[in-house]
C-alpha positions in Angstrom: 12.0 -22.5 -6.6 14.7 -19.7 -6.1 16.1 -20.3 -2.4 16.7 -17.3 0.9 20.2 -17.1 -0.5 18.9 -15.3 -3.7 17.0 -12.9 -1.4 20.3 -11.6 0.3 22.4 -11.6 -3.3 19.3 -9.3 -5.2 19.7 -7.4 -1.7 23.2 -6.8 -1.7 23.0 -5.7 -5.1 20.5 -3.3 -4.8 22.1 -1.8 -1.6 25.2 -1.4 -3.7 23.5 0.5 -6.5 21.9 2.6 -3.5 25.3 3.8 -2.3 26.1 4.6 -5.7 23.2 6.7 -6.2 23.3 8.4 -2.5 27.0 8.8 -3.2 27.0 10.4 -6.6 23.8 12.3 -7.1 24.6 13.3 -10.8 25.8 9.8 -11.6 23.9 8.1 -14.8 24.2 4.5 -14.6 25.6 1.8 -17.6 25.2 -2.1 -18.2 22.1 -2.4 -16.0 20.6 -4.8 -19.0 23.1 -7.3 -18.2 21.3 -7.4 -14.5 18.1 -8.7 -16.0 20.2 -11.9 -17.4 21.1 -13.2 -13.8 19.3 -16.3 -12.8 19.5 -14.5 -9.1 17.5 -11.5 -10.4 15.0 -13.8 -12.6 14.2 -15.6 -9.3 13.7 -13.0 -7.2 11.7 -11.2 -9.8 9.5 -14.7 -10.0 9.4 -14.8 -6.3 8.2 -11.6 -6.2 5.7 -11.5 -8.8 4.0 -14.9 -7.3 3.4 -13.2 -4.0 1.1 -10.8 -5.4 -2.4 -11.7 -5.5 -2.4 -10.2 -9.4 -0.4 -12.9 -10.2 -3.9 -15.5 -10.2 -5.3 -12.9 -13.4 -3.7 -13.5 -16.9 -2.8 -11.6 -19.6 -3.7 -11.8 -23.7 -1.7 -14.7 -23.6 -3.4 -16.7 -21.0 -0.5 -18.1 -18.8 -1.0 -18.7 -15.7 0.8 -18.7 -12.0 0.6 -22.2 -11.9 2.4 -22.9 -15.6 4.8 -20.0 -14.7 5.8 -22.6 -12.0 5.6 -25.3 -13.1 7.7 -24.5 -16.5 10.0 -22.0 -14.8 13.8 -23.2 -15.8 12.8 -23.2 -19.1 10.7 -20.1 -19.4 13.6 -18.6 -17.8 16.0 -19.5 -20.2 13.5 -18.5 -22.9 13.8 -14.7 -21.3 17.1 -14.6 -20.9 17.7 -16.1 -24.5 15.8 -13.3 -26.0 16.8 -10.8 -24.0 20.0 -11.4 -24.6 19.0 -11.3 -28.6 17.4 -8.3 -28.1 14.2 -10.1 -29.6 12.1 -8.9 -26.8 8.4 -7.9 -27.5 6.2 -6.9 -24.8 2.7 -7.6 -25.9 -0.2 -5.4 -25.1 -2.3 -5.3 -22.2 -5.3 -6.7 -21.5 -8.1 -3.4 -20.4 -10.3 -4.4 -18.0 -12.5 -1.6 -15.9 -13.4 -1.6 -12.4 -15.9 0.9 -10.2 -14.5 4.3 -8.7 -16.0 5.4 -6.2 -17.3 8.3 -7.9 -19.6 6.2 -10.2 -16.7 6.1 -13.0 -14.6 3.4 -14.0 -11.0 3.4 -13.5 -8.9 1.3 -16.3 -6.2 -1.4 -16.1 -3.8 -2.6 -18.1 -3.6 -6.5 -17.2 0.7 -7.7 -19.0 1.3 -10.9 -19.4 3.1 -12.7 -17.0 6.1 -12.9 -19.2 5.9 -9.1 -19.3 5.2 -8.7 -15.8 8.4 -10.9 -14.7 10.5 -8.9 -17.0 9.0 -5.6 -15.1 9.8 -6.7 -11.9 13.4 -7.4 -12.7 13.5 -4.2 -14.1 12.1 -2.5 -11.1 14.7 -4.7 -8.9 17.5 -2.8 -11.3 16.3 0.7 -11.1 14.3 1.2 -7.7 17.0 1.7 -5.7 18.4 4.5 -7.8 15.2 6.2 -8.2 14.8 5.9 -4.6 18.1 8.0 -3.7 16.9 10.9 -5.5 13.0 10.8 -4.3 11.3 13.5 -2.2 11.1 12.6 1.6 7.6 14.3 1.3 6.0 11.6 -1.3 4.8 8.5 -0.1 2.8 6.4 -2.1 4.0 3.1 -3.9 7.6 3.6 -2.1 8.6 1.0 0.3 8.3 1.3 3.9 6.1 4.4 3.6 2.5 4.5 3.3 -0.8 6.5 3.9 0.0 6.7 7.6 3.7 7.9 7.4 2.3 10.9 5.0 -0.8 11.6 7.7 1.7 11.6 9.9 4.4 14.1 8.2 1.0 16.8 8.1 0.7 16.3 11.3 3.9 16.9 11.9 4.2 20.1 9.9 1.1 22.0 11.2 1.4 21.0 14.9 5.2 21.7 15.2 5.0 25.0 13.8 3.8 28.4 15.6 3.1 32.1 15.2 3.2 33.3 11.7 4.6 30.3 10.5 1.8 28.2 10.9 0.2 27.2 7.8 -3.6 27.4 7.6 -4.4 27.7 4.1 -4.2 24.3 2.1 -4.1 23.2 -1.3 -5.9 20.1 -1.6 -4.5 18.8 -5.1 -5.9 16.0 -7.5 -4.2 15.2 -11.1 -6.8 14.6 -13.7 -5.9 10.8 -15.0 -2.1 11.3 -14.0 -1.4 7.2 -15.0 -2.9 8.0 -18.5 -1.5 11.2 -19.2 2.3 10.2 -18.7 4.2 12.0 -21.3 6.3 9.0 -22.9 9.5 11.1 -24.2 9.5 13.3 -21.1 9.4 10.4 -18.9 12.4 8.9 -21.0 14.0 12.1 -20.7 13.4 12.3 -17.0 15.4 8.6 -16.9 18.2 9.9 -18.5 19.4 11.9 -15.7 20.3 8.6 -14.1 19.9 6.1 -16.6 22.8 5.8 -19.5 22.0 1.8 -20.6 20.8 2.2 -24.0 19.2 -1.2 -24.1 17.5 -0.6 -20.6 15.5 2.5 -21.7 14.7 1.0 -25.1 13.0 -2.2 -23.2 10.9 0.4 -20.7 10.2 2.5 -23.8 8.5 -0.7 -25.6 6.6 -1.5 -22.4 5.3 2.2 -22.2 3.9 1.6 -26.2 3.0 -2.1 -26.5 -0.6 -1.0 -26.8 -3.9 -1.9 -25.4 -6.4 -4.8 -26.6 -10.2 -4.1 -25.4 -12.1 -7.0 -26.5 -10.9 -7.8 -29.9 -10.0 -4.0 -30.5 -6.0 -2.8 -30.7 -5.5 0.9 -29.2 -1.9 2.0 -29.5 -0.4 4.0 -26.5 0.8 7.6 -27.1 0.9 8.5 -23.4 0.3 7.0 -20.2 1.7 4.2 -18.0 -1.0 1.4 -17.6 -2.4 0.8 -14.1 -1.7 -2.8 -13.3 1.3 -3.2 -14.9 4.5 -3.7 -12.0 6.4 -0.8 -12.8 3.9 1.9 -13.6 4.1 2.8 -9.7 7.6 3.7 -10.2 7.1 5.1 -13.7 4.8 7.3 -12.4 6.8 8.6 -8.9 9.8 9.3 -11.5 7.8 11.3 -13.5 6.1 13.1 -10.5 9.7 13.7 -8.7 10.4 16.1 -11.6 7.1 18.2 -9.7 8.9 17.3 -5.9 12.1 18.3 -7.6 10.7 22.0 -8.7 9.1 22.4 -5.4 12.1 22.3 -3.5 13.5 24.9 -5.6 10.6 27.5 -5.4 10.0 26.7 -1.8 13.3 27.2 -0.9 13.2 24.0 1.1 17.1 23.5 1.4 17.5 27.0 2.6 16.1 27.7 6.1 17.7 31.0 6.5 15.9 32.3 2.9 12.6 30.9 4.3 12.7 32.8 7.8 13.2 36.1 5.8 10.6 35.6 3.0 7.8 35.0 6.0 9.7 37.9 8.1 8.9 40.1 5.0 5.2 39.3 5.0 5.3 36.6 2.2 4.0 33.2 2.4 6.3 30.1 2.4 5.0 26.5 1.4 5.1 22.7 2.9 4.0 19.5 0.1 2.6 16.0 1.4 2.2 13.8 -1.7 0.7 10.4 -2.2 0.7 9.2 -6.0 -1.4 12.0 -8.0 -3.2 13.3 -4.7 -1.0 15.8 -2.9 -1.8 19.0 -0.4 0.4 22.2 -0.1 0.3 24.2 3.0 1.0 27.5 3.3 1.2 29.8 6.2 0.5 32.9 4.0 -3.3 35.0 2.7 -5.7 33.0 0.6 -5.0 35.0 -2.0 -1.4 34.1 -2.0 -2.0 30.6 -1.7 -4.7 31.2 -4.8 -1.8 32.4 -6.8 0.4 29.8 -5.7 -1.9 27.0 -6.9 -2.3 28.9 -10.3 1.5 28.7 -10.5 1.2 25.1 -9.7 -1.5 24.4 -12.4 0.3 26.2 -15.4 3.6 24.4 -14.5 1.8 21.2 -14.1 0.7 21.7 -17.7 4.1 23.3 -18.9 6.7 20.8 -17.5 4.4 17.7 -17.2 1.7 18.0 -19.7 -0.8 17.2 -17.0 -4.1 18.8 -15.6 -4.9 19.7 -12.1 -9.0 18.2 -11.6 -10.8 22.0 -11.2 -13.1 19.7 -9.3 -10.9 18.3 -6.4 -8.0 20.8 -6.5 -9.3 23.9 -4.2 -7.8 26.1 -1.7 -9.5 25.7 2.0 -8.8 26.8 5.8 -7.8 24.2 8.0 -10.4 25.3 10.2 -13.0 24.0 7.4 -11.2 20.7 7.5 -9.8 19.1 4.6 -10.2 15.7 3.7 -7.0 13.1 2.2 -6.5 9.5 2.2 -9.6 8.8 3.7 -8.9 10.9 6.8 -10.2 14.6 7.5 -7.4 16.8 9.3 -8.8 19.9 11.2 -7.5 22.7 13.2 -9.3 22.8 16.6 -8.6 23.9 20.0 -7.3 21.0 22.6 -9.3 20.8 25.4 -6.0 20.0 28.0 -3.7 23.1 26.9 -6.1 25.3 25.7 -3.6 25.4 22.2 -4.4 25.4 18.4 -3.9 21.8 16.8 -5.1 19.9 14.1 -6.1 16.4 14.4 -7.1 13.5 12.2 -10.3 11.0 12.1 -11.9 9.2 9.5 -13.7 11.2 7.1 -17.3 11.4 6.7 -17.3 9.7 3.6 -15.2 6.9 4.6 -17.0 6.0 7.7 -20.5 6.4 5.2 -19.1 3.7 2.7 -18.0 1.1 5.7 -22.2 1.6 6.8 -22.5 0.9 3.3 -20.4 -1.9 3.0 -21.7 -3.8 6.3 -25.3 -2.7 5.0 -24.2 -5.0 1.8 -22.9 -7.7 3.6 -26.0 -8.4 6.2 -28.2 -7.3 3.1 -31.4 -9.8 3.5 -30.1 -11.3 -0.2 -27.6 -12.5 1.9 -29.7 -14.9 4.5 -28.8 -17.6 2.6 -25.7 -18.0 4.0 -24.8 -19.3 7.1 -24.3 -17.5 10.4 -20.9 -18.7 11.2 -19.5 -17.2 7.3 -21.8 -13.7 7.6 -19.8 -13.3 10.6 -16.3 -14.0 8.9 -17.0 -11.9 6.2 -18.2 -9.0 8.5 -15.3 -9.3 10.8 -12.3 -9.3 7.8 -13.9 -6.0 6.5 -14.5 -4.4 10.4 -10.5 -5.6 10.7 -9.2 -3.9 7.9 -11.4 -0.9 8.0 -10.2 -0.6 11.9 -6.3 -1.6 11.6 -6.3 1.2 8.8 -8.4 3.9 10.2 -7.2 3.0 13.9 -4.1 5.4 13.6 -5.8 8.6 14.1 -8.3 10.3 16.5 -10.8 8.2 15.5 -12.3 6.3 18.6 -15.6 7.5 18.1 -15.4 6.6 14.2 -14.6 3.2 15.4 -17.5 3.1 17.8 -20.5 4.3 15.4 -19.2 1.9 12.9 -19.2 -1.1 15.3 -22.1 -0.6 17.0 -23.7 -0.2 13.3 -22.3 -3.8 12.7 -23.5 -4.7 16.1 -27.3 -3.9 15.0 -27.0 -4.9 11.6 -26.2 -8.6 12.9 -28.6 -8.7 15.6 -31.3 -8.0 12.7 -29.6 -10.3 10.3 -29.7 -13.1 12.7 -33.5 -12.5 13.4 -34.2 -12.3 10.2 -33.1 -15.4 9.6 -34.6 -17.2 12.7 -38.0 -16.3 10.8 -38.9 -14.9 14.2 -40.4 -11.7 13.7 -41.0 -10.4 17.0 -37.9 -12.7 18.8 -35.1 -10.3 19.1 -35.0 -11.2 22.7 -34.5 -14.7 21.9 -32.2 -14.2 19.5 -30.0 -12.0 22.0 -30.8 -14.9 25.0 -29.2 -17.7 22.3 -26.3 -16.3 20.7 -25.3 -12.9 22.7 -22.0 -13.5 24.8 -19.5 -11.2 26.6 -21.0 -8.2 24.4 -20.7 -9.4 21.5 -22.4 -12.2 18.8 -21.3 -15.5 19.2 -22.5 -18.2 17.1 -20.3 -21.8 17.1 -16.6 -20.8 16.7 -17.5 -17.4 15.0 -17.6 -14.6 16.6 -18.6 -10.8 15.9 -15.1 -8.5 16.2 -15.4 -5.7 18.3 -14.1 -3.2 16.7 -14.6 -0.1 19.3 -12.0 -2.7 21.2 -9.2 -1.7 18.9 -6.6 0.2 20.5 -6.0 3.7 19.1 -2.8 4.4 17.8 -2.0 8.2 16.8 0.3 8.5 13.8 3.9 9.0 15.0 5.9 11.5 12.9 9.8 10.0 12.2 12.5 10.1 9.8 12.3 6.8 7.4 15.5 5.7 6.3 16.8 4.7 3.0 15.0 1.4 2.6 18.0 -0.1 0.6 20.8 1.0 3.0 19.2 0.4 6.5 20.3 -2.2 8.7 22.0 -4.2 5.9 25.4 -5.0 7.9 23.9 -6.2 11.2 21.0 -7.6 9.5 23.0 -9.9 7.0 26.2 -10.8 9.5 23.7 -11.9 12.7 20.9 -13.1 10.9 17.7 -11.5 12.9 14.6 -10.5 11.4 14.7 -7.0 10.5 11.4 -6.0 8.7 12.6 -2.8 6.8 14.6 -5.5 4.4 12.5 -6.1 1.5 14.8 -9.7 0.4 16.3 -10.6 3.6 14.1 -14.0 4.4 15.7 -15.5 7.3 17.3 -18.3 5.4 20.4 -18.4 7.5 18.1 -18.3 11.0 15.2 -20.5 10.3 17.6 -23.4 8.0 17.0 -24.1 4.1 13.5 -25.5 4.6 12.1 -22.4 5.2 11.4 -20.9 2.0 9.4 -24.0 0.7 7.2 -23.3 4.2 7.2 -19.8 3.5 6.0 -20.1 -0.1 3.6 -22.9 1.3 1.9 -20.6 3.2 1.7 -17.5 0.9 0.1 -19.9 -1.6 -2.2 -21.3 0.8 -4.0 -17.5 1.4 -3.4 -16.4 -2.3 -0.6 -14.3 -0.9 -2.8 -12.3 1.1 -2.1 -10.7 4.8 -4.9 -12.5 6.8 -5.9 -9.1 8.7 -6.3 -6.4 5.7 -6.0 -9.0 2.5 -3.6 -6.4 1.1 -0.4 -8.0 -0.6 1.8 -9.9 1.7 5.2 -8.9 2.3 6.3 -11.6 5.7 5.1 -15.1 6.6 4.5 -14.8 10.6 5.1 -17.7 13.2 2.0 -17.6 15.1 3.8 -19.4 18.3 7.7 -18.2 18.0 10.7 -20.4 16.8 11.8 -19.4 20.3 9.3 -21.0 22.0 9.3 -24.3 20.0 6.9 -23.2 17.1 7.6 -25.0 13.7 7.2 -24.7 10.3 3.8 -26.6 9.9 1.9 -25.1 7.6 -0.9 -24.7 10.8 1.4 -22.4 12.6 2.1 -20.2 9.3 0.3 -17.0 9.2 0.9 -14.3 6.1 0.9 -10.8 7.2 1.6 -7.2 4.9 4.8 -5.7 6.5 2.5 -3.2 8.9 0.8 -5.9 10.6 3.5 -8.0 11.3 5.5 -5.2 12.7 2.4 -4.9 14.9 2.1 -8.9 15.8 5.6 -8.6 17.0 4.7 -6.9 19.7 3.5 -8.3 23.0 0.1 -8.0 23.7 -0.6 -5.8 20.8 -4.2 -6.0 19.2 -3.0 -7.9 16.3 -1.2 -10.7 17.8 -4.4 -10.9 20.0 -6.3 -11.0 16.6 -3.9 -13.7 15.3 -4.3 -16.4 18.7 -8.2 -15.5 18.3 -8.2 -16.7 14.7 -6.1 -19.7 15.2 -8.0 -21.0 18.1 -10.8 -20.9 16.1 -9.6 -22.9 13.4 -8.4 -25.3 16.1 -4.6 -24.8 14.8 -1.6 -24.3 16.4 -2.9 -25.2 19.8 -4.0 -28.7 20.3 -4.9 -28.5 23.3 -8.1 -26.8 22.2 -11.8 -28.4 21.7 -14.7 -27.4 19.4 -16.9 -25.4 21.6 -20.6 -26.5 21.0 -23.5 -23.8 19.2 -25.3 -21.9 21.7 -29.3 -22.6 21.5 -28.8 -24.7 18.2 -28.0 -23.7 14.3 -29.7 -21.0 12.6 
């Protein structure tokens, strides 16, 4: 297993190749191929790649996680042999199809774990000079942003603004099947501008057409980067930063002065927030300017990028209407304290509708077969994730409709299965405590008892140069470094613990089950806490930024869980059921 000390060298290397690129914006990098030969880079990329949860699903050729670590000195060598011999294939993908939410399916493109090992070292090579020339207003699949940090920037925009230069009119923009419709040579071409290493571009350009196997049927690839594979996220933000790129231009973005006299002039200017293929452009001009503008938009799109804006989802609307992204709905209103224009964010109508629908599925009646105690667990991770997510933003009362639902929907469950049709008060009488249901060592999460945290607008630094110096000479934890494990603070025996314990949850943060990024030490090295495997917890970087905080909700969440378990704290004794079993 690669070691802490293979973190900080793939670190330092990327940081260097950020410097580069933030140095030399026009500089187009050589002998990056030779990168994908180090054992350092192979590890980390193997490291990486196991702590996805992905990693359990095989490809066409039917490895799995646990052969790719149990064989891994000599698969490595096998890589790096034929890499080196340029007798590299990447083999096609294995399509498999999973619900939208819109009734369609969405397909994915499932490499091989060879394949998938070779795109992560890849992506370790070239992220951090993508990332030097990205857009600070995209966000999605970039580290240290997310959903919140682009709720936050329209937030941001709208609210800081006033007079005529408020925007009011939005854009609400969708890409029609953006992953499939990525042109391959104008993606290549795009690479170029930074990429000069032959070799490099040749292996991404056989990845982009190894083709497709659905069932026993070959389909070759003429476009499109296949959702699934590790570096279509960054494929697909190079490709997209071309859009960013022109946007800047015709915006006028980098010149304030020209701005203030276009909107002095009567003219409209223009703001973009873009996650992936879903993006919004506000503009402070008519709606018939901002009609035009999306037009312009649309025939560049299909120009420049070959791509098609979805006349279903892309539409121009008044804040005032409200406008719905990323789950949330953002709408200008009047605040009741000053009296002033604002807009504010809460969970959209749709979103809070499919979490009644999802607790409606989990206390379904086909479901009384289960027991109590893991009805509970399964309603609480969902109420958890659907709160720590929907938590940042103005939506308190959002939170409260949807627990109380689950509240109901429990208390009816649990009746249900009693068999007592007419015992609801019993049922309350046996298993309701301090307002909520409590049955053995489960109990229902409250989730109107989250704290609300609105969405704080701030500048997010290069996630390759922050912090590196101080972070690498004194050792701390520093969770904006993406390799930096705490080898040198915690001692060589904690990456085996580390890995332990991301194997243990399938490499799964605990509160959202989204990828983990951190291992968490429920009861701090500071005060004595260990290694053991009991006081391990893995967390995605949001929610262990939050459990490092005192008193926060998730470190709260974190002590609840493991007293229930009955791990770290000895101390504690199995607390009896409450009027009996169900």
């Amino acid at each position: 297993m690669p070691t802490g000390e293979c973190g900080i060298q793939v670190f330092e290397l990327q940081r260097r190749l950020a410097e580069k690129a933030t140095r030399e914006p026009k500089h187009r990098f050589d002998n990056l191929y030779d990168l994908l030969l180090w054992n350092d880079v192979l590890d980390e990329a193997q490291r990486r790649l196991l702590t996805h949860a992905g990693s359990e699903t095989a490809g066409l050729d039917g490895m799995t996680r646990r052969t790719l670590q149990e064989n891994w000195e000599t698969l490595r060598e096998n890589v790096q042999q034929q890499l080196r011999d340029g007798t590299f294939q990447a083999m096609p993908v294995r399509r498999v199809y999973i619900p939208k939410r819109n009734g369609k399916r969405r397909p994915l493109g499932i490499p091989t774990l060879t394949d998938r090992l070779v795109q992560m070292a890849v992506k370790i090579a070239i992220e951090p000079i993508f990332e030097s020339d990205f857009a600070p207003y995209s966000h999605g699949f970039r580290p240290m942003r997310s959903c919140h940090t682009a709720c936050a920037q329209i937030l941001n925009m709208v609210n800081r603004a006033h007079g005529n230069t408020r925007p009011y009119w939005v854009i609400e923009g969708d890409i029609e099947g953006c992953f499939d419709h990525v042109h391959h040579k104008k993606l290549i071409t795009l690479m170029r501008q930074r990429i000069k290493d032959k070799r490099l571009l040749d292996l991404i350009w056989s990845f982009l057409k190894a083709g497709v196997m659905e069932g026993e049927l070959y389909v070759k690839s003429d476009k499109g980067t296949p959702q699934g594979g590790v570096l279509s996220p960054l494929l697909a933000n190079i490709y997209l930063n071309h859009f960013d790129q022109w946007f800047r231009q015709r915006a006028r973005l980098d010149n304030k002065t020209a701005r203030w006299r276009h909107r002095k002039e009567g003219h409209a200017n223009f703001l973009l927030v873009r996650y992936a293929d879903d993006f919004i452009i506000l503009s402070n001009g008519t709606k018939e300017e901002t009609a035009a503008f999306k037009q312009e938009v649309k025939e560049w799109m299909d120009a420049e990028l070959h791509l098609t804006l979805s006349e279903e989802k892309t539409s121009v609307t008044h804040l005032t209407d409200g406008i719905d992204f990323l789950g949330f709905t953002f709408k200008l209103t009047t605040a009741r304290s000053t009296g002033r224009h604002c807009v504010v964010q809460y969970p959209s109508t749709e979103s809070v509708e499919r979490a009644i629908r999802r607790v409606h599925e989990i206390t379904d009646r086909r479901t009384l077969m289960k027991s109590p105690e893991d009805t509970i667990t399964a309603l609480n991770a969902f109420l958890r994730g659907w709160g720590e997510y929907f938590r940042h933003s103005s939506g308190k009362r959002a939170l409260r409709y949807v627990g109380s639902h689950a509240h109901m929907r429990m208390w009816a469950w649990l009746q249900a299965k009693s068999g007592m049709r007419h015992g609801w008060r019993e049922i309350r009488r046996r298993y309701y405590r301090d307002q909520t249901w409590e049955i053995g060592n489960a109990r229902l999460f409250i989730l109107q008892s989250m704290k609300i945290d609105y969405p704080k607008h701030r500048v997010i630094p290069h996630p390759f140069l922050v912090g590196h110096i101080a972070s690498l000479d004194h050792g701390h934890y520093d969770p904006y470094l993406n390799d930096w494990r705490g080898h040198r603070t915690y001692g060589p025996e904690w990456e085996t613990a580390r890995q332990a314990a991301l194997d243990a949850y399938e490499g799964k943060c605990v509160i959202c089950e989204e990828a983990a990024d951190d291992v968490h030490h429920v009861t701090a090295r500071r005060k004595g806490g260990s290694h053991a495997s009991s006081n391990l917890i893995p967390l995605c970087r949001t929610h262990h930024r939050e459990a490092e905080r005192r008193n926060s909700q998730v470190s709260h969440q974190l002590r609840e869980m493991t007293l229930v378990s009955g791990e770290p704290d000895e101390a504690k004794v199995s607390r009896p059921v409450r009027g009996g079993v169900l």
